[in-house]
ZADO-1210 file (C-alpha; in nm, 4 decimals, padded with zeros to 6 digits):
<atoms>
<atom x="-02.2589" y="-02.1623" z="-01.0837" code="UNK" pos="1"/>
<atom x="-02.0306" y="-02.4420" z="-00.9848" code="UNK" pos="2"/>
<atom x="-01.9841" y="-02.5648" z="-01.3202" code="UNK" pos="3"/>
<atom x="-01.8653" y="-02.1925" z="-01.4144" code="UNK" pos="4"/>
<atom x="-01.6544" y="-02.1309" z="-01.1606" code="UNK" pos="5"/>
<atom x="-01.4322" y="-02.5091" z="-01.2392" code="UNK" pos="6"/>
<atom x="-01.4176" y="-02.3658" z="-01.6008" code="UNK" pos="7"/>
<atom x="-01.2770" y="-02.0711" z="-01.5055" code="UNK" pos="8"/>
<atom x="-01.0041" y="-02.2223" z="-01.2348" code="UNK" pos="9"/>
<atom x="-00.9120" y="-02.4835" z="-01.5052" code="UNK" pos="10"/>
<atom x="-00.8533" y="-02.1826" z="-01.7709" code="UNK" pos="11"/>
<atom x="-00.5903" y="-02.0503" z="-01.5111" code="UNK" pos="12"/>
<atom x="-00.4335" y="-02.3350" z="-01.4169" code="UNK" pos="13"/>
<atom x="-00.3679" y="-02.4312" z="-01.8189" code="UNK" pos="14"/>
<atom x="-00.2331" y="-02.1501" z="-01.8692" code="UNK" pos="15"/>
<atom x="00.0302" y="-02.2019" z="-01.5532" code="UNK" pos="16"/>
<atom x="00.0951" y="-02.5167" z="-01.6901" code="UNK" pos="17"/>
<atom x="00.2488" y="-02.3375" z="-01.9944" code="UNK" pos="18"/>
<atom x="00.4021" y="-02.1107" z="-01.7867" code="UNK" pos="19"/>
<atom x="00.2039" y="-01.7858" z="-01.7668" code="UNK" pos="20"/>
<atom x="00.0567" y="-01.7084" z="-01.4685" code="UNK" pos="21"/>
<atom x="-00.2754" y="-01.4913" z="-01.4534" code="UNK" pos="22"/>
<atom x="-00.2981" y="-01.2734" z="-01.1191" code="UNK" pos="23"/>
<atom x="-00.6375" y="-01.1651" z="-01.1864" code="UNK" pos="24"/>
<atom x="-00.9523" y="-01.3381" z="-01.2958" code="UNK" pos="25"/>
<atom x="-01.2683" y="-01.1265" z="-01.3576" code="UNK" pos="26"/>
<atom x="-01.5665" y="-01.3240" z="-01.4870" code="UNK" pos="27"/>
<atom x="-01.7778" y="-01.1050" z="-01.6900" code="UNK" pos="28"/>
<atom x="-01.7136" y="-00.9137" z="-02.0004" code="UNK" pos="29"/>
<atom x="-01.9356" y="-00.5592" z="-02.0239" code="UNK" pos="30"/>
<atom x="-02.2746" y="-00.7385" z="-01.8467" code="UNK" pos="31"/>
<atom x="-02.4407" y="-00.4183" z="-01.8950" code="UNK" pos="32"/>
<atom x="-02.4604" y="-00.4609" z="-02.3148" code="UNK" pos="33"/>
<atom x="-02.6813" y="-00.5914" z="-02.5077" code="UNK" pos="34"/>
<atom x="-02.5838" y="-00.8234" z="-02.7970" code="UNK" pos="35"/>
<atom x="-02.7254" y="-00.9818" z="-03.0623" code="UNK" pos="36"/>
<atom x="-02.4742" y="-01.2875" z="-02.9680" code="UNK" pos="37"/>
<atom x="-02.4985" y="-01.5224" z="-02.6408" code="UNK" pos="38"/>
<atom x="-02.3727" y="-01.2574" z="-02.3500" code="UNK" pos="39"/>
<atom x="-02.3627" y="-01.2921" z="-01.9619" code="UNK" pos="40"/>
<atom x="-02.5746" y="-01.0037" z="-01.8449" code="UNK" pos="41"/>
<atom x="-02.6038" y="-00.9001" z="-01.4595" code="UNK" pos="42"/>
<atom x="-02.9102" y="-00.6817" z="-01.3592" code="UNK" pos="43"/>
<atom x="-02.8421" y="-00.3262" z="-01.2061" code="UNK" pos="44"/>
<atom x="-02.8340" y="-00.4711" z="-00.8287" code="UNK" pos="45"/>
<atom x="-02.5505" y="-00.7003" z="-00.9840" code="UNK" pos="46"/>
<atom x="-02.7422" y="-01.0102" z="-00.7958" code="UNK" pos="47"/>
<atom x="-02.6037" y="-01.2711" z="-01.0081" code="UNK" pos="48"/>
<atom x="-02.2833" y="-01.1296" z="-00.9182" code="UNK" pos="49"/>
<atom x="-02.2898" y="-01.0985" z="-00.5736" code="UNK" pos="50"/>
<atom x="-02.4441" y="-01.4716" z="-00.5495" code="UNK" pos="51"/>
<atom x="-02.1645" y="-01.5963" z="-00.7840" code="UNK" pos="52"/>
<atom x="-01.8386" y="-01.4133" z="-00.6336" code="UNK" pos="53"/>
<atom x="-01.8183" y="-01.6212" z="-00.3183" code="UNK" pos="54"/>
<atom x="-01.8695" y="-01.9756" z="-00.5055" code="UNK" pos="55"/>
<atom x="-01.5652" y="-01.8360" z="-00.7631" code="UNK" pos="56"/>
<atom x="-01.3561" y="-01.6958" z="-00.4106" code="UNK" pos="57"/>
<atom x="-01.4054" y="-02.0667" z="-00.2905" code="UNK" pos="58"/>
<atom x="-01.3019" y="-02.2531" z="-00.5704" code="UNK" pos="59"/>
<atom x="-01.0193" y="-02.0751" z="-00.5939" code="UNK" pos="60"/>
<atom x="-00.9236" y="-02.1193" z="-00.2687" code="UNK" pos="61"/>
<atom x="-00.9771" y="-02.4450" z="-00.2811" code="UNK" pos="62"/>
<atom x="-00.7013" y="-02.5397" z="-00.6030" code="UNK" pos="63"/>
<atom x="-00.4609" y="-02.3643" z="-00.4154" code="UNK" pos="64"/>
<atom x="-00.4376" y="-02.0407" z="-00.6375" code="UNK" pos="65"/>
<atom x="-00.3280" y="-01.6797" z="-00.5195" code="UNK" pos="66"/>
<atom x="-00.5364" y="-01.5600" z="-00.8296" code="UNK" pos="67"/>
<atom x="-00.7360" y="-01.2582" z="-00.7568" code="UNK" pos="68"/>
<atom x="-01.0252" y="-01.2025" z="-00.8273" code="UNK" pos="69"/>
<atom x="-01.2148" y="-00.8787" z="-01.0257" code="UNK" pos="70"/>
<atom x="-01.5503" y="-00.7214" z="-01.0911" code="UNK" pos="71"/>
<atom x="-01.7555" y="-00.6052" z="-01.2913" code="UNK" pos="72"/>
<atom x="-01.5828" y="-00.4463" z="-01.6593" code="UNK" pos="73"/>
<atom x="-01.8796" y="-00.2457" z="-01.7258" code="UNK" pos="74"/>
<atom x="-01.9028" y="-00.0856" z="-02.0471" code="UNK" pos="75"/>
<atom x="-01.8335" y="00.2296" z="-01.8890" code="UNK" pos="76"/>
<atom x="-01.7951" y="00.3717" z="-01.5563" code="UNK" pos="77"/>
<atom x="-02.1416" y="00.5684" z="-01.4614" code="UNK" pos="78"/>
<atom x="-02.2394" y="00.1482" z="-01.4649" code="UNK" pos="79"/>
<atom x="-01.9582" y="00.0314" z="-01.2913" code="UNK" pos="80"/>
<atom x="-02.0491" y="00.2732" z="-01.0050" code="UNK" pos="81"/>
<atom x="-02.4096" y="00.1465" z="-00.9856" code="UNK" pos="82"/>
<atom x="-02.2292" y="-00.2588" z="-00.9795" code="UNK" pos="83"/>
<atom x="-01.9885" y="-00.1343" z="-00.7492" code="UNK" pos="84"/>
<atom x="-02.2745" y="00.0246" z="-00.4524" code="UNK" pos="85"/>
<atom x="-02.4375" y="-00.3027" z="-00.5366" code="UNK" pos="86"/>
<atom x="-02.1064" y="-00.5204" z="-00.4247" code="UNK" pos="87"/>
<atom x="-02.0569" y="-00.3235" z="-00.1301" code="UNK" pos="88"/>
<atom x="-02.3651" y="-00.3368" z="00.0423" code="UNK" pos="89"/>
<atom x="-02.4570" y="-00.7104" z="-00.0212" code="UNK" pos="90"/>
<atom x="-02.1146" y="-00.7568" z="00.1101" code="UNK" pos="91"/>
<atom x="-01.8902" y="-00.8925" z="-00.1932" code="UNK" pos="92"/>
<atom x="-01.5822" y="-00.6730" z="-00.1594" code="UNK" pos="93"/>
<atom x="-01.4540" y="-00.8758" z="00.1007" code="UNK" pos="94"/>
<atom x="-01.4026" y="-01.1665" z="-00.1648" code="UNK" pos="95"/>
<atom x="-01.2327" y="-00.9138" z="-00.4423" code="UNK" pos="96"/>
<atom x="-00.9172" y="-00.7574" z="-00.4808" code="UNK" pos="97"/>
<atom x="-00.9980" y="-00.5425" z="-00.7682" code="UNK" pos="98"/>
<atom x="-01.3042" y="-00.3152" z="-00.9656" code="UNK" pos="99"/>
<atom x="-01.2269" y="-00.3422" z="-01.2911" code="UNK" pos="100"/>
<atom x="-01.4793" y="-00.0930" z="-01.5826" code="UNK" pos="101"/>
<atom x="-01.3905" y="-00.0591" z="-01.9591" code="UNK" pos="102"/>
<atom x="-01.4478" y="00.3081" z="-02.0578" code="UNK" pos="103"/>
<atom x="-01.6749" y="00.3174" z="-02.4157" code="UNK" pos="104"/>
<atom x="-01.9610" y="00.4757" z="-02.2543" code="UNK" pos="105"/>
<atom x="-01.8396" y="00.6602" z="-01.9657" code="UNK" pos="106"/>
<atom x="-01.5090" y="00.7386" z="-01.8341" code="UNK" pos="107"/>
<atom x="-01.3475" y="00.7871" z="-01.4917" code="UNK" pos="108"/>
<atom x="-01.3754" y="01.1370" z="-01.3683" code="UNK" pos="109"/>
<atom x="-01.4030" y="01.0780" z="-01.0292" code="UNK" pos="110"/>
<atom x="-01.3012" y="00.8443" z="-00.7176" code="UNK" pos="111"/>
<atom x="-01.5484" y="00.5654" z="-00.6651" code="UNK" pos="112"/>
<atom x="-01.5520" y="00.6478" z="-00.2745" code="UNK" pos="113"/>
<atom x="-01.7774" y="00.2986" z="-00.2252" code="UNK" pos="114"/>
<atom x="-01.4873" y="00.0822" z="-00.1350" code="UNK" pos="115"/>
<atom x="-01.1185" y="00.1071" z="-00.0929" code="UNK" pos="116"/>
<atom x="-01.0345" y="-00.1656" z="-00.3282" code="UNK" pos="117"/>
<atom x="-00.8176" y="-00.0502" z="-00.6399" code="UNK" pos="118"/>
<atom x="-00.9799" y="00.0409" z="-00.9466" code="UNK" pos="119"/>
<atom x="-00.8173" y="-00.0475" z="-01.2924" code="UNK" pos="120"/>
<atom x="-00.9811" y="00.0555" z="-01.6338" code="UNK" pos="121"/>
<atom x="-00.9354" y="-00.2899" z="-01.8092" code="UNK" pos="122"/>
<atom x="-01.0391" y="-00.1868" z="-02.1972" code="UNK" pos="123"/>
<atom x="-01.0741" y="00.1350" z="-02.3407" code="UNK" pos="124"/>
<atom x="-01.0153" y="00.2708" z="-02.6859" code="UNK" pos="125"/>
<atom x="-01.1518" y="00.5708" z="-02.9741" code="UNK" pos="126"/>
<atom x="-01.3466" y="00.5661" z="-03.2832" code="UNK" pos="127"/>
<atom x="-01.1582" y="00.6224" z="-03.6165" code="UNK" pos="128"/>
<atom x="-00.8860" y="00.5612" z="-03.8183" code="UNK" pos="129"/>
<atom x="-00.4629" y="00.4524" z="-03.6824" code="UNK" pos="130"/>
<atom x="-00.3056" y="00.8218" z="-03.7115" code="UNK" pos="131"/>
<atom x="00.0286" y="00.9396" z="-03.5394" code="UNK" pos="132"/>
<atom x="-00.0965" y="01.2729" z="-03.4781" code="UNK" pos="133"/>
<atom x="-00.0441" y="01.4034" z="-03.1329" code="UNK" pos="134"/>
<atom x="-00.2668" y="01.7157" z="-03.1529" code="UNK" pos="135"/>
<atom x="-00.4247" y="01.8846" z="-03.4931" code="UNK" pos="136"/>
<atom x="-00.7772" y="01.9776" z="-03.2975" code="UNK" pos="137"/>
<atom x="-00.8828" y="01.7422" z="-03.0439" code="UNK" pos="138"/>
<atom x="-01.0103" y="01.4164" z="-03.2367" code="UNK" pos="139"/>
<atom x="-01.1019" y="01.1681" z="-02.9725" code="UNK" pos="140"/>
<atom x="-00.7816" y="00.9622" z="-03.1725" code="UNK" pos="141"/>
<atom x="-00.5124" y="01.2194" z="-03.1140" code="UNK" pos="142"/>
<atom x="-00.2666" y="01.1402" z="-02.8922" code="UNK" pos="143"/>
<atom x="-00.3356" y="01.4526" z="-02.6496" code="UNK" pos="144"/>
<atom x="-00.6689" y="01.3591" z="-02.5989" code="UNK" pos="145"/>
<atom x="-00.5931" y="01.0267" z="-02.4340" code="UNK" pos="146"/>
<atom x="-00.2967" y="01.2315" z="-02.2465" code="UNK" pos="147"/>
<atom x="-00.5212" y="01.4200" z="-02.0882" code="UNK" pos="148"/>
<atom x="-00.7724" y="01.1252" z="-02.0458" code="UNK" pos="149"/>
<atom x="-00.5223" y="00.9372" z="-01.8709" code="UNK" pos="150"/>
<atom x="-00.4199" y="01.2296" z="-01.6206" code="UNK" pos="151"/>
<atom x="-00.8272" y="01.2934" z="-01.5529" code="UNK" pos="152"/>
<atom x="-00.8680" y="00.8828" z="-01.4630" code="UNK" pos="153"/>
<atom x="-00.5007" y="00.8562" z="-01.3092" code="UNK" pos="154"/>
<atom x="-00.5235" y="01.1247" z="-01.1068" code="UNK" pos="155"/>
<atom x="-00.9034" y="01.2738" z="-01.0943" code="UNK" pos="156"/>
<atom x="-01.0489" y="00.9402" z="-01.0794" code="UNK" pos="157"/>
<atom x="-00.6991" y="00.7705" z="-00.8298" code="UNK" pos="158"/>
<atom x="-00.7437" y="00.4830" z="-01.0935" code="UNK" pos="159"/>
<atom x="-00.4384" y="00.2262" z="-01.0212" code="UNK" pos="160"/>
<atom x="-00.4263" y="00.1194" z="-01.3786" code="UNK" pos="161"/>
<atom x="-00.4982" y="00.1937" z="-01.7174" code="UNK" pos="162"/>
<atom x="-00.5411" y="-00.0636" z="-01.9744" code="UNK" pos="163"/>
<atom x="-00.5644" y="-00.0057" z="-02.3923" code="UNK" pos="164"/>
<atom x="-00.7535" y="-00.2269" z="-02.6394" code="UNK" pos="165"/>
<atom x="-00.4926" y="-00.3864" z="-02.7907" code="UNK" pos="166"/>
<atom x="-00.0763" y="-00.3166" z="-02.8132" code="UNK" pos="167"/>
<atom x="-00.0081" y="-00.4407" z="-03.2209" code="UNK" pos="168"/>
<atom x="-00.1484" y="-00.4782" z="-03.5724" code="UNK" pos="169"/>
<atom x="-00.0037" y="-00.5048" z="-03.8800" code="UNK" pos="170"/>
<atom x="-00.1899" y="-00.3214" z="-04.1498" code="UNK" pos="171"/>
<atom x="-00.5253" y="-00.2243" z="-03.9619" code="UNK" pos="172"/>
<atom x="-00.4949" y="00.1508" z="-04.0315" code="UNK" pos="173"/>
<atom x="-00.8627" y="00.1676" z="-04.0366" code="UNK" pos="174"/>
<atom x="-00.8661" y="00.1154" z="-03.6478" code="UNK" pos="175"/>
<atom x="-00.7348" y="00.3391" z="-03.3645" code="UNK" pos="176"/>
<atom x="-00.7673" y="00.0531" z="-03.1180" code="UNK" pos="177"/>
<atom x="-00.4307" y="-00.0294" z="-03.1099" code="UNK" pos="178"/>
<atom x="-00.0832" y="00.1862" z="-03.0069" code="UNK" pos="179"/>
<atom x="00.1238" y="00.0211" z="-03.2939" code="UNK" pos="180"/>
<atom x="00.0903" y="-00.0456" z="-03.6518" code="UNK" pos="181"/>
<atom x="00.3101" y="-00.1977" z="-03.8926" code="UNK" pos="182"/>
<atom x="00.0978" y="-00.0096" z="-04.1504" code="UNK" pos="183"/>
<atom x="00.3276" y="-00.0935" z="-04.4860" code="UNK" pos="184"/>
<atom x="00.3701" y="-00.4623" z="-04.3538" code="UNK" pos="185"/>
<atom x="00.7094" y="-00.4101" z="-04.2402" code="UNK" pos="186"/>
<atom x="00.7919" y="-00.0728" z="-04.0286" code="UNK" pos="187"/>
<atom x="00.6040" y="-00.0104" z="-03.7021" code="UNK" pos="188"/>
<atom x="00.4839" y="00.3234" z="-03.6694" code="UNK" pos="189"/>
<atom x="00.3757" y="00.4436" z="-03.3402" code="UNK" pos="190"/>
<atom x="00.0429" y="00.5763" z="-03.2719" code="UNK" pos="191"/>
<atom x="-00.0090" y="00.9157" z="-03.0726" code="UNK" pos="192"/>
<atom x="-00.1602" y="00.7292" z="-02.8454" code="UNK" pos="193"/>
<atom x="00.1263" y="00.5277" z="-02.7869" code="UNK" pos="194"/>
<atom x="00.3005" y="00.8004" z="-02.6705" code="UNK" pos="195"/>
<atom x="00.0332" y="00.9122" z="-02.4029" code="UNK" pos="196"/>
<atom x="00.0702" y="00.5847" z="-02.2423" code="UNK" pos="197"/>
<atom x="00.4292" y="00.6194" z="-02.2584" code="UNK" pos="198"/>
<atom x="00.4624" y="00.9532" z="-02.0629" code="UNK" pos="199"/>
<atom x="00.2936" y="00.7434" z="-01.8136" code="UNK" pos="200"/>
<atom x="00.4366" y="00.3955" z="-01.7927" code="UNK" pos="201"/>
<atom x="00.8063" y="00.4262" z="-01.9028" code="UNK" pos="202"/>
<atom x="00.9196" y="00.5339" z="-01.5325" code="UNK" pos="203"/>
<atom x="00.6075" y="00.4718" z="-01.3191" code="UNK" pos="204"/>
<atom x="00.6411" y="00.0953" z="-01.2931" code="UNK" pos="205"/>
<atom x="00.4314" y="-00.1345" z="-01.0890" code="UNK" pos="206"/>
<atom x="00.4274" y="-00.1462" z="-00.7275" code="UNK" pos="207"/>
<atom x="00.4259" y="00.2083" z="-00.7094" code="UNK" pos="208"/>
<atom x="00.2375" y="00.4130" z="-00.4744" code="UNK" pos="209"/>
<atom x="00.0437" y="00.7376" z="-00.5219" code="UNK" pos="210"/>
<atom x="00.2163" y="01.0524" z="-00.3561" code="UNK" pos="211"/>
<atom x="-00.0096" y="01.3801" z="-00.2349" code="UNK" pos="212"/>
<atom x="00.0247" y="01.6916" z="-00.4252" code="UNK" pos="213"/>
<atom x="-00.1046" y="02.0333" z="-00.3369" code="UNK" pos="214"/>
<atom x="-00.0998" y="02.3656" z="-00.5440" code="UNK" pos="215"/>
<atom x="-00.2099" y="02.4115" z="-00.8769" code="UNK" pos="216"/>
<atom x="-00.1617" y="02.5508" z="-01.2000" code="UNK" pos="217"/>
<atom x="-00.4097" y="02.6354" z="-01.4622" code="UNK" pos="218"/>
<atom x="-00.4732" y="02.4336" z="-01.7424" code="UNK" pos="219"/>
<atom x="-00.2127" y="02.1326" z="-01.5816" code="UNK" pos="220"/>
<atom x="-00.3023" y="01.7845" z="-01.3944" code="UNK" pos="221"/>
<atom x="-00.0170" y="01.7005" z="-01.1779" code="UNK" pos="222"/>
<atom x="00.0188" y="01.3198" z="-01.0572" code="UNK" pos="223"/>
<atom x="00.2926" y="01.2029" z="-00.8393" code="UNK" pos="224"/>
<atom x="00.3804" y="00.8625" z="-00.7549" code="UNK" pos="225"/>
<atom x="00.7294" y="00.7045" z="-00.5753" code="UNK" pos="226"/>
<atom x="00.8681" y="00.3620" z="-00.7187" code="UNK" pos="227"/>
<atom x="00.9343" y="00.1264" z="-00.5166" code="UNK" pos="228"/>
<atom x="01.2874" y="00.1833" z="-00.5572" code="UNK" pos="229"/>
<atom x="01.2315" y="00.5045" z="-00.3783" code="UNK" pos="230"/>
<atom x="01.2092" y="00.6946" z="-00.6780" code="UNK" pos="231"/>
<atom x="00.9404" y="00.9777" z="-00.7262" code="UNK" pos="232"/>
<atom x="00.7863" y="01.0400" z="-01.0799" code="UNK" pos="233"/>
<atom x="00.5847" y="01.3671" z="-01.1371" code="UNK" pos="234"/>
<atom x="00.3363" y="01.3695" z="-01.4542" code="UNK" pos="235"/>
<atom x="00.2541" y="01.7166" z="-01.5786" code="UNK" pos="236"/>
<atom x="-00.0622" y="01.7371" z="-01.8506" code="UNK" pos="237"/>
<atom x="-00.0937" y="02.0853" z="-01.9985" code="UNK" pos="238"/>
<atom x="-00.4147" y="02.1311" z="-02.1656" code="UNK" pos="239"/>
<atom x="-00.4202" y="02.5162" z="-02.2343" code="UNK" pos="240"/>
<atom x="-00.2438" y="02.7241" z="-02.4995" code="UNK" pos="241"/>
<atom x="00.0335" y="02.8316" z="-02.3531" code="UNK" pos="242"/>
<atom x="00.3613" y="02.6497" z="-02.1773" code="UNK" pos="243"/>
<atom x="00.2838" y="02.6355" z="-01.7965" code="UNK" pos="244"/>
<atom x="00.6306" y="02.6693" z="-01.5533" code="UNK" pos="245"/>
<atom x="00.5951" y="02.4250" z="-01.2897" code="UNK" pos="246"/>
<atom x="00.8445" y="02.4151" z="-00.9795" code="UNK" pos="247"/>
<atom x="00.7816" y="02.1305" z="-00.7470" code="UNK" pos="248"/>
<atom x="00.8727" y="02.0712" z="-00.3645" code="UNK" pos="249"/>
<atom x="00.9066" y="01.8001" z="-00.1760" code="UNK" pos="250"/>
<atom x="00.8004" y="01.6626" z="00.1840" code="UNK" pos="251"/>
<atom x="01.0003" y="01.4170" z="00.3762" code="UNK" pos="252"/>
<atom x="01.2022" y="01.3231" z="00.0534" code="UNK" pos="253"/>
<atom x="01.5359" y="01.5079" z="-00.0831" code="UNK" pos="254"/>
<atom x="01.5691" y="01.4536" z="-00.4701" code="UNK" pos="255"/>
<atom x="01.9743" y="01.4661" z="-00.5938" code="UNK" pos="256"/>
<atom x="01.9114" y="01.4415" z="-00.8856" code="UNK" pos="257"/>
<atom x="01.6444" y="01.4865" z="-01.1630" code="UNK" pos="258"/>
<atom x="01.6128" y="01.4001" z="-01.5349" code="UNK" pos="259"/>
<atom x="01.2839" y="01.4910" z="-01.7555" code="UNK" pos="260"/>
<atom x="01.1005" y="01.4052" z="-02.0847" code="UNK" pos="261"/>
<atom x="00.8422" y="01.5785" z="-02.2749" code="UNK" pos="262"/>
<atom x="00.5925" y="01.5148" z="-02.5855" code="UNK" pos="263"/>
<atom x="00.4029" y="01.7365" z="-02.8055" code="UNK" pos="264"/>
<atom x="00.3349" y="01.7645" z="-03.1455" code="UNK" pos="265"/>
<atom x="00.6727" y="01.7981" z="-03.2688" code="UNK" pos="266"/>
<atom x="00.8498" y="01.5726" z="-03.0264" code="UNK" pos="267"/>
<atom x="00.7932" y="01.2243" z="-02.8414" code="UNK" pos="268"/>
<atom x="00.9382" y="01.1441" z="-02.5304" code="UNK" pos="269"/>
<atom x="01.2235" y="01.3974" z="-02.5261" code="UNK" pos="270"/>
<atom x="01.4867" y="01.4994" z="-02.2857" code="UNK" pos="271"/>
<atom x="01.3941" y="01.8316" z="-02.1562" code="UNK" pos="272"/>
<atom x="01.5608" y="02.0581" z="-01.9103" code="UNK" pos="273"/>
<atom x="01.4677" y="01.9727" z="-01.5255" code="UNK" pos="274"/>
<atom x="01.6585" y="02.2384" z="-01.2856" code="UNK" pos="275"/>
<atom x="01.6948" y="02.1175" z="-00.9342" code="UNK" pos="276"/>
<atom x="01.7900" y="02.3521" z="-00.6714" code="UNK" pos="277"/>
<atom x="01.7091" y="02.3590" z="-00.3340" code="UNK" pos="278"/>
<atom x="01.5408" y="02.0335" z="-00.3065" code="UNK" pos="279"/>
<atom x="01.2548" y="02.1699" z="-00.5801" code="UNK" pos="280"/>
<atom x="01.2782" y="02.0854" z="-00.9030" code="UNK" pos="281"/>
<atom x="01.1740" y="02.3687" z="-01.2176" code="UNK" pos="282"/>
<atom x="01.0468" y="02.2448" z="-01.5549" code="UNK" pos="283"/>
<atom x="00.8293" y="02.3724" z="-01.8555" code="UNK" pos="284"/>
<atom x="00.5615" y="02.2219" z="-01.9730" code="UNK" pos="285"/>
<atom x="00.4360" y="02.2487" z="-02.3329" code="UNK" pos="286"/>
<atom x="00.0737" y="02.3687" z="-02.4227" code="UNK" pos="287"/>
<atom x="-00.1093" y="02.0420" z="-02.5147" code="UNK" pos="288"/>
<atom x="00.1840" y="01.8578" z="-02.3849" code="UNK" pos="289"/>
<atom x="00.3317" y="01.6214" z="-02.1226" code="UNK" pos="290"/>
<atom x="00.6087" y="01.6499" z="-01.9244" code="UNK" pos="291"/>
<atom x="00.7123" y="01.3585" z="-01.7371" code="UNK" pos="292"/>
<atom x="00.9931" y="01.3738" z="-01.4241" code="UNK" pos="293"/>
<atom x="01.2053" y="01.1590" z="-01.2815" code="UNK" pos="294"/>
<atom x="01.3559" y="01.2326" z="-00.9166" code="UNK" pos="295"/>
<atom x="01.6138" y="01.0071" z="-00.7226" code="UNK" pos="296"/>
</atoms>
């Protein structure tokens, strides 16, 4: 375990010698599949992990490192759960800052009430072929279907992060697992993917905080999160047939002004109309769309 553990603190601290500095370090990759290739496996009660974590939390410690560390990328997250119940009660949290699940078998639907640590989904991605569709009828590599798979983990599931497979390829339009493709070798076309990420991470940047919502509207996932610049970000995902009307208030914050952006089929990452009045701000939201606003 030892000898593991040194590997993995001298893999971060080459990597700060060329500059980049990795804030988290998990040490298993989807323990729960089995290869035909050499794999690190952990058993159900995650034993080798929970005997492992403190040696790892040590060794950092002991080279000086703020790196934190993460468990257990599970191929999906019905297994991560199982890991996770497994970490709490023989007492690992304590050494973690993070539990971390990929989402090929099983995605987040839910909170993982176990333990207060943040959850990120650290790989995810479909079946099927590069396509900048946003919505034709529902492929698992349409861009609406991972807009509303994002609102389910970000907001369902109070994930804290949502990681794709990979950003760039050139020429790979056999895959869907990555948001951008420079599919004639020279112009990058953007998946509809991309775009579901987008509606998402353009204005909710890190360090921000998640903000209570109550009310609803059928057919929509609302999430709401303030910036650390004090700014408050409202995601709306419309998965019925018809445009939804949303009008949001606010509690112990006064929005002056407002500015929104929506995608559908026919448009990506738009300005759209956003009336404020009152303190409460008005906006539309497209069927099979996303409306994304910004309040300051």
């Amino acid at each position: 375990m030892q000898a593991y553990a040194n590997f993995l603190v001298k893999y971060v601290q080459l990597y700060a010698s060329a500059g980049i500095t990795i804030t988290h370090l998990g040490f298993l990759n989807e323990p729960d599949w089995t290869t035909s290739y050499s794999q690190m496996q952990i058993s159900d009660n995650a034993a080798e992990a929970i005997s492992f974590i403190p040696t790892l939390y040590n060794t950092v410690k002991a080279a000086g490192l703020t790196t934190k560390l993460t468990c257990c990328d599970a191929v999906g997250w019905s297994k991560q759960s199982t890991y996770t119940t497994a970490l709490v009660s023989g007492g690992s949290t304590k050494y973690l800052s993070l539990i971390t699940s990929h989402s090929y078998s099983s995605d987040a639907t839910s909170p993982l009430s176990q333990t207060t640590l943040p959850k990120w989904n650290t790989e995810a991605g479909p079946s099927g072929a590069f396509i900048t569709t946003w919505y034709s009828n529902g492929a698992a590599n349409e861009g609406f279907a991972w807009a509303n798979k994002l609102a389910v983990a970000m907001v369902n599931a109070q994930l804290s992060a949502y990681l794709f497979w990979e950003g760039f390829e050139i020429q790979e339009a056999q895959s869907a697992l990555h948001l951008l493709d420079a599919t004639d070798g020279t112009t990058v076309s953007a998946s509809g993917i991309f775009w579901a990420f987008a509606m998402w991470s353009r204005h909710i940047r890190p360090g921000a905080v998640r903000v209570a919502t109550s009310g609803t509207i059928s057919s929509v996932i609302i999430g709401a999160f303030q910036n650390t610049d004090g700014s408050v970000v409202v995601v709306f995902t419309n998965s019925g047939t018809a445009s939804a009307s949303a009008k949001v208030s606010f509690s112990s914050f006064t929005p002056k002004a407002a500015s929104a952006w929506f995608t559908n089929q026919a448009s990506k990452f738009a300005s759209t109309s956003a009336t404020l009045a009152s303190g409460a701000v008005t906006v539309s939201v497209p069927a099979k769309g996303v409306v994304t606003v910004k309040l300051t």
